[in-house]
KOLLUM-244991 format. One record per residue (C-alpha): residue number from 0; residue in three letters; x negated, y, z. Coordinates in nm, 3 decimals, decimal comma. Example, Ala and Ser with C-alpha at 12.3 -4.5 7.8 and 13.67 -1.06 7.14 Angstrom:
<0 "ALA" <-1,230 -0,450 0,780>> <1 "SER" <-1,367 -0,106 0,714>> 
***
This chain:
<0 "UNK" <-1,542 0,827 -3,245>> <1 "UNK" <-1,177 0,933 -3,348>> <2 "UNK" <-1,171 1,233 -3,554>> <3 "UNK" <-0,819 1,351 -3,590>> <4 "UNK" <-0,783 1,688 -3,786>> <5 "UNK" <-0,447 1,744 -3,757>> <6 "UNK" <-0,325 1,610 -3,408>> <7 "UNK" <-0,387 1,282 -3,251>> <8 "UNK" <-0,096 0,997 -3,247>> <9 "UNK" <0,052 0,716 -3,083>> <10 "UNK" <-0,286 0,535 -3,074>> <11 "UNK" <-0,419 0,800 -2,888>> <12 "UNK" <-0,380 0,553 -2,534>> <13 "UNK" <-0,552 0,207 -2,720>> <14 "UNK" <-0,808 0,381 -2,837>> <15 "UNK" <-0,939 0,511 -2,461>> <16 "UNK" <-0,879 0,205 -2,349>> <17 "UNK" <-1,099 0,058 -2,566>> <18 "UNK" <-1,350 0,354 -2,427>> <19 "UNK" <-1,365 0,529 -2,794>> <20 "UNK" <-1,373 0,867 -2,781>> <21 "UNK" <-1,090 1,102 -2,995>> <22 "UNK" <-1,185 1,439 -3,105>> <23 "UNK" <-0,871 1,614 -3,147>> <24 "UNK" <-0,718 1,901 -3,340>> <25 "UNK" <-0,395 2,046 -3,306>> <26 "UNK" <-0,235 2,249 -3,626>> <27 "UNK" <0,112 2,287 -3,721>> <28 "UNK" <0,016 2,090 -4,043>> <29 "UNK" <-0,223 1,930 -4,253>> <30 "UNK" <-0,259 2,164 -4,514>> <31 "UNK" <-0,295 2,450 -4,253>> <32 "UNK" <-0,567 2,208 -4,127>> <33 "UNK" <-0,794 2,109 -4,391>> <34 "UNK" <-0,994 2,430 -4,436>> <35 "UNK" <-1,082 2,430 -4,050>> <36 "UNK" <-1,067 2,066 -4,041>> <37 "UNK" <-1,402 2,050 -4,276>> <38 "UNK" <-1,612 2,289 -4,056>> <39 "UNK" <-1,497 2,067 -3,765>> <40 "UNK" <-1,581 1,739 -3,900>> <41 "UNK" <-1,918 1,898 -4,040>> <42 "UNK" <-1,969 1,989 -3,653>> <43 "UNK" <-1,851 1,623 -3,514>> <44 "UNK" <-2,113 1,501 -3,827>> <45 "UNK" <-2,403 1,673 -3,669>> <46 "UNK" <-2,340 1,580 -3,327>> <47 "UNK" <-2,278 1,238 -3,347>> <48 "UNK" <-2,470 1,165 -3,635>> <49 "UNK" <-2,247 0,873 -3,772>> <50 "UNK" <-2,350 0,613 -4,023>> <51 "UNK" <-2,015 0,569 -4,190>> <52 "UNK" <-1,711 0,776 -4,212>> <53 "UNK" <-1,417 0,553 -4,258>> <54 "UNK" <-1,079 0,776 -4,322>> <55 "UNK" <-0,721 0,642 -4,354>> <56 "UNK" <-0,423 0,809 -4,566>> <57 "UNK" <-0,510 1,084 -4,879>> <58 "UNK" <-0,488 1,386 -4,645>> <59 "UNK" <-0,789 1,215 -4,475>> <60 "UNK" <-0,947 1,134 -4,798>> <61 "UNK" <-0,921 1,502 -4,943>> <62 "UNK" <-1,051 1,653 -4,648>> <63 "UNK" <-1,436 1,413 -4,669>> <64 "UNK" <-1,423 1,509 -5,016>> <65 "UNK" <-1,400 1,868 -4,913>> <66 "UNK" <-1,672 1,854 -4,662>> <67 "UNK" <-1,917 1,616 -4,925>> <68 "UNK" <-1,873 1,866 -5,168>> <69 "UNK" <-1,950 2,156 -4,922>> <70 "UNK" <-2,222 2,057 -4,704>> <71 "UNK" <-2,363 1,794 -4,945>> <72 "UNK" <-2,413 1,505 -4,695>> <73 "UNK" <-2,486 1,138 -4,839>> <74 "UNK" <-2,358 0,993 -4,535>> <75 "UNK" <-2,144 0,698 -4,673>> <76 "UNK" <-1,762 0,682 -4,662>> <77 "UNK" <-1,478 0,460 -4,686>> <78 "UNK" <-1,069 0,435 -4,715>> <79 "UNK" <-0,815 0,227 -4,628>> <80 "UNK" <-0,511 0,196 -4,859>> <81 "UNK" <-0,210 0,084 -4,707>> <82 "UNK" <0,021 0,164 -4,932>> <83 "UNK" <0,107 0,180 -5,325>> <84 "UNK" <0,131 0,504 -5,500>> <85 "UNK" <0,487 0,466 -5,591>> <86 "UNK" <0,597 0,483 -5,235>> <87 "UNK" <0,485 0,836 -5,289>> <88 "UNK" <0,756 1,150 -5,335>> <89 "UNK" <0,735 1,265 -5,663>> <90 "UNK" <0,612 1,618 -5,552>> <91 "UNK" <0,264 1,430 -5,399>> <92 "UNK" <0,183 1,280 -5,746>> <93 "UNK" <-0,086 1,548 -5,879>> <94 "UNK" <-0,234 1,603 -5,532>> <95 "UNK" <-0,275 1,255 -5,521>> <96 "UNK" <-0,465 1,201 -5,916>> <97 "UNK" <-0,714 1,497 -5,746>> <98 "UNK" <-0,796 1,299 -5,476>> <99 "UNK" <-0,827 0,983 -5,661>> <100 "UNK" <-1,095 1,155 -5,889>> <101 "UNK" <-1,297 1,294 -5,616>> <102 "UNK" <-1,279 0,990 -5,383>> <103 "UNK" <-1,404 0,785 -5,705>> <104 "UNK" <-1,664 1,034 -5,706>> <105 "UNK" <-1,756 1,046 -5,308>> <106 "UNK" <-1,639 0,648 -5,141>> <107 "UNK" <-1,886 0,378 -5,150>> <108 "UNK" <-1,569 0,146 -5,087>> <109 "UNK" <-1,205 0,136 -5,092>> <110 "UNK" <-1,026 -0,116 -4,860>> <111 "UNK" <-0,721 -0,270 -4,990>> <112 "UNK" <-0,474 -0,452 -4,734>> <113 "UNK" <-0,343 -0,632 -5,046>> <114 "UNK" <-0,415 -0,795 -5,377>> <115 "UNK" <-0,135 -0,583 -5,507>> <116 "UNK" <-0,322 -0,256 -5,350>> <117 "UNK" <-0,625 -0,356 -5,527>> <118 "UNK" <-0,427 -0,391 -5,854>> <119 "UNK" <-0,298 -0,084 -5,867>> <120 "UNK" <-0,644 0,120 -5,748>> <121 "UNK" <-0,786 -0,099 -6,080>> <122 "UNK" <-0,506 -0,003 -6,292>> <123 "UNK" <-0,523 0,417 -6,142>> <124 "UNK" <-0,911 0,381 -6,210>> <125 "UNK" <-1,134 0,266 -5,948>> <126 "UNK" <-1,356 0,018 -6,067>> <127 "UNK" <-1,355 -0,348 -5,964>> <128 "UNK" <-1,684 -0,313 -5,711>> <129 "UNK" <-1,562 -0,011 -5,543>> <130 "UNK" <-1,257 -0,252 -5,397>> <131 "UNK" <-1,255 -0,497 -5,090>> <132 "UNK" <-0,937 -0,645 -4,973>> <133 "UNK" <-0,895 -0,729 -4,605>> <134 "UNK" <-0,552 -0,798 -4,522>> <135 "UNK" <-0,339 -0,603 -4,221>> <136 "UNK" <-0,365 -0,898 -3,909>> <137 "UNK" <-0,131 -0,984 -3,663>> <138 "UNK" <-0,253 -1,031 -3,250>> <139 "UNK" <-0,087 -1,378 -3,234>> <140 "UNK" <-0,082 -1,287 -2,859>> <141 "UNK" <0,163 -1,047 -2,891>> <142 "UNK" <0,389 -1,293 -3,105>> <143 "UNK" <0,465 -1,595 -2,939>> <144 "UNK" <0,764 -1,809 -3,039>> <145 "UNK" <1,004 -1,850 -2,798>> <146 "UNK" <1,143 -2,235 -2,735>> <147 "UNK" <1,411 -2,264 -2,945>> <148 "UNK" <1,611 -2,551 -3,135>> <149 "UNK" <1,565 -2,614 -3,492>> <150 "UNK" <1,996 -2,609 -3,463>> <151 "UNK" <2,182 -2,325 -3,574>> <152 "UNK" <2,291 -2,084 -3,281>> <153 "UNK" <2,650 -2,014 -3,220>> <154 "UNK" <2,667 -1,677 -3,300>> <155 "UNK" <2,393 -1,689 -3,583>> <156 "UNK" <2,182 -1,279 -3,534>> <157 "UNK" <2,030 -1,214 -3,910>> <158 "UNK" <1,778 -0,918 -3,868>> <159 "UNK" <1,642 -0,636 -4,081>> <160 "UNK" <1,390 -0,446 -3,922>> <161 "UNK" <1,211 -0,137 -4,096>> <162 "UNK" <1,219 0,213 -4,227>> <163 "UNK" <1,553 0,299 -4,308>> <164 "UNK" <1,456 0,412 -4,649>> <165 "UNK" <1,550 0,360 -5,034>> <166 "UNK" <1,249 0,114 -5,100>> <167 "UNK" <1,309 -0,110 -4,765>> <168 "UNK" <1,636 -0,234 -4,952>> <169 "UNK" <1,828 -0,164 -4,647>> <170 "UNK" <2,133 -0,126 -4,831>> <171 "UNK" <2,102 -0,400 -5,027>> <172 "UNK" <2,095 -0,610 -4,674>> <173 "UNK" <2,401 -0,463 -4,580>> <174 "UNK" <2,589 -0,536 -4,865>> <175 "UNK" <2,468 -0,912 -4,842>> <176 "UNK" <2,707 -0,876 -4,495>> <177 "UNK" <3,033 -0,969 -4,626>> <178 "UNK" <3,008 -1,311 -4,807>> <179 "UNK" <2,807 -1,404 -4,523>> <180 "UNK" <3,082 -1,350 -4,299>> <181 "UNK" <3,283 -1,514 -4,537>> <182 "UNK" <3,085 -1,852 -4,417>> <183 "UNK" <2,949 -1,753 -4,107>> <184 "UNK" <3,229 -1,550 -3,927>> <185 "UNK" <3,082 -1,547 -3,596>> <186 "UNK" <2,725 -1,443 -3,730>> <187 "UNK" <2,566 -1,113 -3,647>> <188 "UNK" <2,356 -0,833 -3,789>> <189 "UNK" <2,043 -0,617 -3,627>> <190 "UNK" <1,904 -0,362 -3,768>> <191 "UNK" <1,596 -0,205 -3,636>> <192 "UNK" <1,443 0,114 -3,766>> <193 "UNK" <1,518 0,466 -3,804>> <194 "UNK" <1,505 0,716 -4,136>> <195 "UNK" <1,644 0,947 -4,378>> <196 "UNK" <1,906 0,733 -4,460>> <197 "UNK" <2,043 0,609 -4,172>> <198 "UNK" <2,380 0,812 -4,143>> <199 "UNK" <2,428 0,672 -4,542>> <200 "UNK" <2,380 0,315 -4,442>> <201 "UNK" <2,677 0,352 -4,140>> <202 "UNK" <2,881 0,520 -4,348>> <203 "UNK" <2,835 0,215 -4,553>> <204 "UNK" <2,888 -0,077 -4,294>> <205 "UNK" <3,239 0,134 -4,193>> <206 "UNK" <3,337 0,092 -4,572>> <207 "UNK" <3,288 -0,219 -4,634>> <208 "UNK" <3,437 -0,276 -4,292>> <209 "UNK" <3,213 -0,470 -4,154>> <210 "UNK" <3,098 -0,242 -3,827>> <211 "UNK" <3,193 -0,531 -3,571>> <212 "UNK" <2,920 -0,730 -3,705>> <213 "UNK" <2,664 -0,452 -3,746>> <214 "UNK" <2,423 -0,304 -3,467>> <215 "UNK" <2,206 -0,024 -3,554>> <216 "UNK" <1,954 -0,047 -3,270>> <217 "UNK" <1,696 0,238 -3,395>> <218 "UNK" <1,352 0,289 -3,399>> <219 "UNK" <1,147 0,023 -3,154>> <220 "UNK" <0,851 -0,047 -3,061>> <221 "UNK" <0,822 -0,431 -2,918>> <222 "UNK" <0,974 -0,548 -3,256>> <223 "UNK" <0,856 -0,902 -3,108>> <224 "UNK" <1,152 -0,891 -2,809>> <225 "UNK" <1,415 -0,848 -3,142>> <226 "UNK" <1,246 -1,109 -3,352>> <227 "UNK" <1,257 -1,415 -3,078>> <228 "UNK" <1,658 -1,303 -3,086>> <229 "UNK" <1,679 -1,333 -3,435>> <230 "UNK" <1,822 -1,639 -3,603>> <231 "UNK" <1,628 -1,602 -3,963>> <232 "UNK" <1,438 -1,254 -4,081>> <233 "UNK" <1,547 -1,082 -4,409>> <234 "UNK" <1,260 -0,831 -4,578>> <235 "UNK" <1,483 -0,701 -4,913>> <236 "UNK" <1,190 -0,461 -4,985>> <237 "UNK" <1,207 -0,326 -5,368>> <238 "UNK" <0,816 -0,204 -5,325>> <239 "UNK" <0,574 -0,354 -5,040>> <240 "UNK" <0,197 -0,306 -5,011>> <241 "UNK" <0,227 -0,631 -4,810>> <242 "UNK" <0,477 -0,671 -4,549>> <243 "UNK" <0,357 -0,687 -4,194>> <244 "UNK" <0,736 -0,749 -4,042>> <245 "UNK" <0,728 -1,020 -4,286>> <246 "UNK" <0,404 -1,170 -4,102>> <247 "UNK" <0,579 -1,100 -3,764>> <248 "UNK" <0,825 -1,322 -3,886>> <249 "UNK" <0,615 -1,607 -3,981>> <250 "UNK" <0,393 -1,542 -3,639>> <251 "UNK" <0,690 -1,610 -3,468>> <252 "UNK" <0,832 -1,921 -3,647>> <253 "UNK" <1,122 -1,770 -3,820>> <254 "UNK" <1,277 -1,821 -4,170>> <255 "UNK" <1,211 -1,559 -4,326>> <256 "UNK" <1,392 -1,386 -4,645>> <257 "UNK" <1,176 -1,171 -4,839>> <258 "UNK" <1,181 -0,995 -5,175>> <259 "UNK" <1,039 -1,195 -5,482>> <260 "UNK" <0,806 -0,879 -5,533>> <261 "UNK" <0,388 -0,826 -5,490>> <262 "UNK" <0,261 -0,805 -5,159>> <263 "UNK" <0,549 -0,996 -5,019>> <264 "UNK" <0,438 -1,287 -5,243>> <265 "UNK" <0,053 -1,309 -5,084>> <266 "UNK" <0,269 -1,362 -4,720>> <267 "UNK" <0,593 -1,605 -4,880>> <268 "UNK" <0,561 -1,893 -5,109>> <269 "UNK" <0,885 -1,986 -5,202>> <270 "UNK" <1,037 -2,304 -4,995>> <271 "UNK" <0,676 -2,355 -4,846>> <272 "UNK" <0,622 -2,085 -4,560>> <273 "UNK" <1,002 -1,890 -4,638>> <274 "UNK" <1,154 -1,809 -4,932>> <275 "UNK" <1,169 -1,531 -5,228>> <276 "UNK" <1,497 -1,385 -5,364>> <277 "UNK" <1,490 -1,142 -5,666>> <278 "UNK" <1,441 -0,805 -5,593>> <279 "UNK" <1,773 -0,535 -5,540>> <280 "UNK" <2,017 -0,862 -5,560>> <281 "UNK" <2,256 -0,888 -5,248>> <282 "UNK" <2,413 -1,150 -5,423>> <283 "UNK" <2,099 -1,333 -5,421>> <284 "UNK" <2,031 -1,259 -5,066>> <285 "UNK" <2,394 -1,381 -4,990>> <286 "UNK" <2,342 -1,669 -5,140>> <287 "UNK" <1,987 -1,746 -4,976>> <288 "UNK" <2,114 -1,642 -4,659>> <289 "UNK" <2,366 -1,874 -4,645>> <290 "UNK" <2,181 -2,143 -4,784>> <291 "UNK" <1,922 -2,109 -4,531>> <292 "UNK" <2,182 -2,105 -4,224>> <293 "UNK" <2,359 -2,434 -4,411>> <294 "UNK" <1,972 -2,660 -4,363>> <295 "UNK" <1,846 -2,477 -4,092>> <296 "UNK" <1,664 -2,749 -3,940>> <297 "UNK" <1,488 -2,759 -4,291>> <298 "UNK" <1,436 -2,387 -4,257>> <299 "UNK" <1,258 -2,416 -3,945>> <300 "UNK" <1,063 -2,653 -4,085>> <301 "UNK" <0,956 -2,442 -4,370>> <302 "UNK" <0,890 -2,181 -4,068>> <303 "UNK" <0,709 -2,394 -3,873>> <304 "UNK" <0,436 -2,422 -4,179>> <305 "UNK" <0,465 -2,036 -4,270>> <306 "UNK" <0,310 -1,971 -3,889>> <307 "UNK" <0,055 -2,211 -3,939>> <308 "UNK" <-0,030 -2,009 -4,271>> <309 "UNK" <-0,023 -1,659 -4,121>> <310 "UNK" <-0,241 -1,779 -3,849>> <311 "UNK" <-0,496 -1,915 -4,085>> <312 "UNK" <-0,495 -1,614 -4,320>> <313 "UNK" <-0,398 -1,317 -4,105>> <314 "UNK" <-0,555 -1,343 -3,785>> <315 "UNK" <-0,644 -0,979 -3,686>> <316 "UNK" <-1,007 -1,160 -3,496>> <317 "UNK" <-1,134 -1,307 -3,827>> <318 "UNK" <-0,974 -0,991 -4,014>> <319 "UNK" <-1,179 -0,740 -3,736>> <320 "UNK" <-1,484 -0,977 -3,791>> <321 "UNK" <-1,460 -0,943 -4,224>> <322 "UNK" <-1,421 -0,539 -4,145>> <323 "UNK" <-1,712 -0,545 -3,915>> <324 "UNK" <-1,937 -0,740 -4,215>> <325 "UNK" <-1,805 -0,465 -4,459>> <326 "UNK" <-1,965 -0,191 -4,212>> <327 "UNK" <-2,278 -0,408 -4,158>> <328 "UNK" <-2,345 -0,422 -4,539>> <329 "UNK" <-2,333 -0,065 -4,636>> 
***
């Protein structure tokens, strides 16, 4: 069962076809939700009599902790963490410490999807046992390489897809553009993703004049149709629990240009499976680009093991089969 206190998502339509059933609230928002959202999940508790409550994202963590602490129920519980506390706003910081303390108090186990998540739970507190790390997975049937040429395309397409916010290093992509061109005239830029700072980012192509080489193509869902288009993937990420685009990448035998940061650096190692630039440097990322589209049969190459890698170390079968032990042995 699906237990969605606030209101149900996108997932809503995989989840019944995989016959689970969602129990669903609708509230204007989660705080308005909590209170009610305990006496509903204390409801759901006694009907379906669950062995383990696994929640996902703080708000879902606060509102178990609520309902332990009310009703008293040992029933054991567990979190994912998919992301790292300073991806947080600044105003969620104490609310966040609160929960930490209570979850160390009520969570049998906290699931990282990185070594760098577990780091950081270590460093805000949770001890060392409390942690398992199973990585985020890519369905390699989704993802399959199209039949291309290890030989640079005419019109070379260098793509950025993400959230089109501060940490994602979208701007630092986009000023990477013009000594690019400088080599590359005829090369082309996609990026994919909408977010707060979208309108700053074209604002930003159209001064540097660069806007007939630039295509904003918004928010998307099959980010595999834009990949198998793409010439070489950059991820210029200043903060990344992991870095799934950068795994759709490898999965579908790109070069890929990633951030020399943690998280990105369990997917990339450097000229073996794609290659590391240092963080907030579009000069770097110039540079690498262009390198890269110089020896791009070698890039390919390098590509061609990164796949092999992701498929050996983030399968989502063996990654559902480590999750399903982790239930079995609690």
């Amino acid at each position: 069962r699906i237990f969605c206190f606030h209101k149900s998502g996108e997932l809503v339509h995989l989840a019944a076809k995989n016959n689970i059933t969602v129990i669903s609230k609708n509230y204007r928002s989660k705080l308005y939700a909590l209170l009610p959202g305990v006496f509903h999940l204390h409801s759901f508790v006694k009907s379906f009599q669950p062995d383990i409550i696994h929640s996902h994202l703080y708000s879902g963590e606060l509102l178990v902790c609520l309902y332990k602490m009310l009703f008293r129920n040992p029933i054991t519980c567990v979190s994912s963490v998919q992301s790292l506390r300073r991806q947080l706003r600044k105003r969620n910081i104490l609310t966040k410490n609160i929960v930490d303390a209570l979850v160390r108090k009520y969570y049998r186990k906290i699931i990282a999807c990185s070594e760098a998540v577990k780091h950081e739970l270590i460093t805000n507190g949770y001890g060392q046992h409390m942690i398992e790390v199973i990585y985020n997975g890519i369905d390699f049937s989704k993802f399959i390489p199209p039949k291309r040429e290890p030989v640079l395309p005419e019109k070379p397409v260098i793509g950025f897809i993400g959230r089109l916010a501060t940490y994602k290093g979208t701007d630092i992509f986009i000023k990477a553009i013009p000594p690019v061109i400088k080599e590359y005239p005829s090369s082309i830029f996609w990026i994919i993703g909408d977010g707060t700072e979208k309108e700053h980012l074209i604002r930003m192509v159209q001064d540097l004049g660069i806007i007939n080489h630039v295509q904003f193509w918004g928010f998307q869902t099959n980010t595999a149709q834009f990949l198998s288009q793409f010439s070489l993937l950059a991820v210029p990420s200043l903060t990344e629990p992991l870095g799934i685009v950068a795994l759709e990448g490898l999965a579908m035998s790109l070069p890929v240009i990633a951030s020399n940061i943690e998280g990105l650096k369990e997917i990339i190692q450097h000229d073996e499976t794609g290659y590391l630039v240092e963080p907030g440097s579009s000069n770097e990322l110039a540079k690498r680009i262009i390198e890269v589209l110089h020896n791009y049969p070698s890039a390919c190459k390098v590509a061609a093991k990164g796949n092999a890698y992701c498929k050996m170390h983030f399968n989502i079968q063996s990654l559902s089969e480590k999750q399903l032990k982790l239930y079995q042995s609690l």
